[in-house]
DOPA-312506 format. One record per residue: residue number from 1; x, y, z of N, C-alpha, C in turn. Coordinates in pm, whole numbers. Layout:
% residues N
    nr      npx      npy      npz     capx     capy     capz      cpx      cpy      cpz
   NUM        X        Y        Z        X        Y        Z        X        Y        Z
...
END
This chain:
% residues 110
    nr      npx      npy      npz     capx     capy     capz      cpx      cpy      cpz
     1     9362     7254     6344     9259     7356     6339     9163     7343     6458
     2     9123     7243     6495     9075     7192     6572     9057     7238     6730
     3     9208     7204     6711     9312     7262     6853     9300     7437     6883
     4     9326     7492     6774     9334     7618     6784     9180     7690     6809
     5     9059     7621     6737     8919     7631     6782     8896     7666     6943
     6     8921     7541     7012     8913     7495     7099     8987     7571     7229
     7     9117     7624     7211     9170     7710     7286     9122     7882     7231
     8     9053     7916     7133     9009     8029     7140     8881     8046     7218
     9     8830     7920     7210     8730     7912     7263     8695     7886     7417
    10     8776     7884     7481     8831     7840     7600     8857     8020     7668
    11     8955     8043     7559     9002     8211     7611     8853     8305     7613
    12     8781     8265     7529     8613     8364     7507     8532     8332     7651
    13     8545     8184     7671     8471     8174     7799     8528     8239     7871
    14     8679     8258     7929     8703     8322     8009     8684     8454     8011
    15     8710     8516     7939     8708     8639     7950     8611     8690     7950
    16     8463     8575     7895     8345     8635     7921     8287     8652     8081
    17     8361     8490     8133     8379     8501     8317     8388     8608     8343
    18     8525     8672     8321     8623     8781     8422     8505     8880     8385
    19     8475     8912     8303     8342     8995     8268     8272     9021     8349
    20     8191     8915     8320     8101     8930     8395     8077     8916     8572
    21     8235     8840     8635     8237     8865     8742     8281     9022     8799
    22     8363     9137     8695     8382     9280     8733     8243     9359     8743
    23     8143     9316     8623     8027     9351     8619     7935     9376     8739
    24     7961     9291     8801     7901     9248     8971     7987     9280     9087
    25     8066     9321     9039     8168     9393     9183     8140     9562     9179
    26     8127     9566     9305     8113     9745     9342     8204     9802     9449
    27     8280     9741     9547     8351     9778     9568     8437     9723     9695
    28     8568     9737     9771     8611     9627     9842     8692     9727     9949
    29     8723     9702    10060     8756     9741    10161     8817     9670    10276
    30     8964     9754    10262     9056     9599    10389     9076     9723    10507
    31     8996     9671    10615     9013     9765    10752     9108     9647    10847
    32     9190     9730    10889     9307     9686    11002     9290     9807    11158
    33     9281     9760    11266     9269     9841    11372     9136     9928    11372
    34     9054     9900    11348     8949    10002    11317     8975    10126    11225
    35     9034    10061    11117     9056    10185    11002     9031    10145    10886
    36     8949    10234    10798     8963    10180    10666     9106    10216    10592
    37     9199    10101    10572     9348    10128    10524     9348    10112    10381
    38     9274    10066    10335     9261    10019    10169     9162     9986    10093
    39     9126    10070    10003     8983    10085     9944     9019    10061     9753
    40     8899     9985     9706     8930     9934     9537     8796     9930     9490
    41     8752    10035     9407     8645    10032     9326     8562    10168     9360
    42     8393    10209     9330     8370    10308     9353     8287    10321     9480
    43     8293    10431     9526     8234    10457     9665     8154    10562     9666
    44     8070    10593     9732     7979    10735     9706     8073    10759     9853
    45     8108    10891     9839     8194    10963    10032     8087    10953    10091
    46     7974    10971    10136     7867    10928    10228     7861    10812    10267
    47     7858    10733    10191     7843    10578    10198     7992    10583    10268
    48     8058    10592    10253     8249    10554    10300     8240    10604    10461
    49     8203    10711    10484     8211    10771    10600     8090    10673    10656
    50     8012    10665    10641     7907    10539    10718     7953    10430    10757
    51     8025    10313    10663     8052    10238    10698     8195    10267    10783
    52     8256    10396    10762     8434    10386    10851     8376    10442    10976
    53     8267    10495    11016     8182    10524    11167     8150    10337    11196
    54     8090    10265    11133     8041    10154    11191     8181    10098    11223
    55     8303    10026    11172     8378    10046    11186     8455    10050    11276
    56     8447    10160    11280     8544    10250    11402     8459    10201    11554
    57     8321    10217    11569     8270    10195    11664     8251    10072    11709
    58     8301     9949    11600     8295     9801    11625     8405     9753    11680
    59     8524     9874    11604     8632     9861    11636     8692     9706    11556
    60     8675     9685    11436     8730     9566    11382     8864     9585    11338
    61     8943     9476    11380     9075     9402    11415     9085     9372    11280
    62     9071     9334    11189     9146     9256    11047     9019     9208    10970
    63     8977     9260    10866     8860     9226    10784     8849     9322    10653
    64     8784     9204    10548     8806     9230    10398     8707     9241    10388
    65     8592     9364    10360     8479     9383    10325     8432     9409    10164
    66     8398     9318    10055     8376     9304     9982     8200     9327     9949
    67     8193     9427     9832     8029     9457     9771     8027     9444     9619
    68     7934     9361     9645     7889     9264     9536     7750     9270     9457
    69     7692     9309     9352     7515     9274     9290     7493     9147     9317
    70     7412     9117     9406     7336     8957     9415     7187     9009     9395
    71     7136     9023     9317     6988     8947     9272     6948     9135     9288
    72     7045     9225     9246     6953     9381     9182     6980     9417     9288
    73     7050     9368     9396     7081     9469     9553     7199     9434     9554
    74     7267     9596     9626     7440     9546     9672     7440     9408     9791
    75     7537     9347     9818     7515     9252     9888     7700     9227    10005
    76     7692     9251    10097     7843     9249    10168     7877     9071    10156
    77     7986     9094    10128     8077     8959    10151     8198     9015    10335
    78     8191     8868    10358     8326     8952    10490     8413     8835    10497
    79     8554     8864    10487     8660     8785    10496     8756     8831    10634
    80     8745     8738    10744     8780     8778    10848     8707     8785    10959
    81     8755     8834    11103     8698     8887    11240     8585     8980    11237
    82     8492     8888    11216     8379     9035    11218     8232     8961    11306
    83     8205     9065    11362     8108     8995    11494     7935     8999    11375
    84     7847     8985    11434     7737     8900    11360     7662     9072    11391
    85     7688     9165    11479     7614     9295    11498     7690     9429    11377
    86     7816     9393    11454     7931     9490    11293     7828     9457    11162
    87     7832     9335    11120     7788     9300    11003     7644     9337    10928
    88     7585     9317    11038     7416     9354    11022     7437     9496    10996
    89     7498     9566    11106     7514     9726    11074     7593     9753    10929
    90     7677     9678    10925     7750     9744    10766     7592     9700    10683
    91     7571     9589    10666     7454     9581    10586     7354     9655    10602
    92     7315     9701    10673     7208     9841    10677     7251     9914    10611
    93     7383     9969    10675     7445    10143    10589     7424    10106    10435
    94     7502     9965    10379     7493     9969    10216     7375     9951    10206
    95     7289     9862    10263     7166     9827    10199     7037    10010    10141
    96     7111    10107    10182     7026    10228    10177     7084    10265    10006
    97     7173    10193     9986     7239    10243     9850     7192    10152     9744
    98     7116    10189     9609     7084    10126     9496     7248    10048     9439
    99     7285     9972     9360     7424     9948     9275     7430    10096     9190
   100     7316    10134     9094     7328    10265     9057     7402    10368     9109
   101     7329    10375     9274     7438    10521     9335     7573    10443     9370
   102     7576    10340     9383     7809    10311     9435     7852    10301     9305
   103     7787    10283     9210     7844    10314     9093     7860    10428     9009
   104     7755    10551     9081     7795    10664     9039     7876    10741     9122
   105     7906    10657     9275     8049    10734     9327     8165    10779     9269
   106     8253    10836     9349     8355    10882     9274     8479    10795     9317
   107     8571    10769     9321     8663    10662     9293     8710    10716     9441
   108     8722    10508     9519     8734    10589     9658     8887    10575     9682
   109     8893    10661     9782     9060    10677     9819     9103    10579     9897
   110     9244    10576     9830     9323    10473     9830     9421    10494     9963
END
C-alpha cells in the first residue's frame, strides 16, 4: 500500500510540474536563415511580424527563441547564434506585450 501511495504521489508532483511549467510558457520560435520556419504556442500577428522584421534585419543563422512569464512580464530565453543587439531588440518588441495580450493571440502559424 505503501508503494502504491508513494508512486501516486510521485505521478501528482509531476504533473503538477508539467503544469505549472505550460502555465508559464507563451510561446517559442525556431528561425533558420533569417526566417521564422517554426512557431508553437500563441502569438498576437503584430507581435510575429515585429519580431520576423528584427530578425530578418539581424539576419540570424540558427536560433530557438523561447517566451516565458518570469516575475508578471514575458521574458525571452535564446538557444543558439544570437548577437547581444538582435537580443535586446527582440526584447523590446516583446517587452511592449503584457502575457495577457500573447495569450490572447491567435494560434501562430506553423
Amino acid at each position: 500500500m505503501r508503494k502504491l501511495f508513494f508512486m501516486a504521489l510521485i505521478c501528482a508532483g509531476a504533473y503538477l510540474y508539467w503544469r505549472l511549467r505550460q502555465s508559464l510558457f507563451l510561446f517559442e520560435l525556431v528561425v533558420e536563415d533569417g526566417r521564422i520556419v517554426k512557431s508553437h504556442g500563441r502569438i498576437p500577428p503584430r507581435l510575429l511580424a515585429d519580431v520576423a522584421d528584427v530578425v530578418e534585419r539581424a539576419g540570424l543563422a540558427k536560433v530557438r527563441i523561447r517566451c516565458v512569464v518570469r516575475a508578471g512580464r514575458p521574458a525571452l530565453k535564446f538557444e543558439g547564434e544570437i548577437g547581444d543587439g538582435a537580443g535586446q531588440s527582440l526584447r523590446n518588441v516583446v517587452g511592449q506585450f503584457s502575457p495577457r495580450d500573447i495569450r490572447g493571440g491567435r494560434e501562430a502559424k506553423r
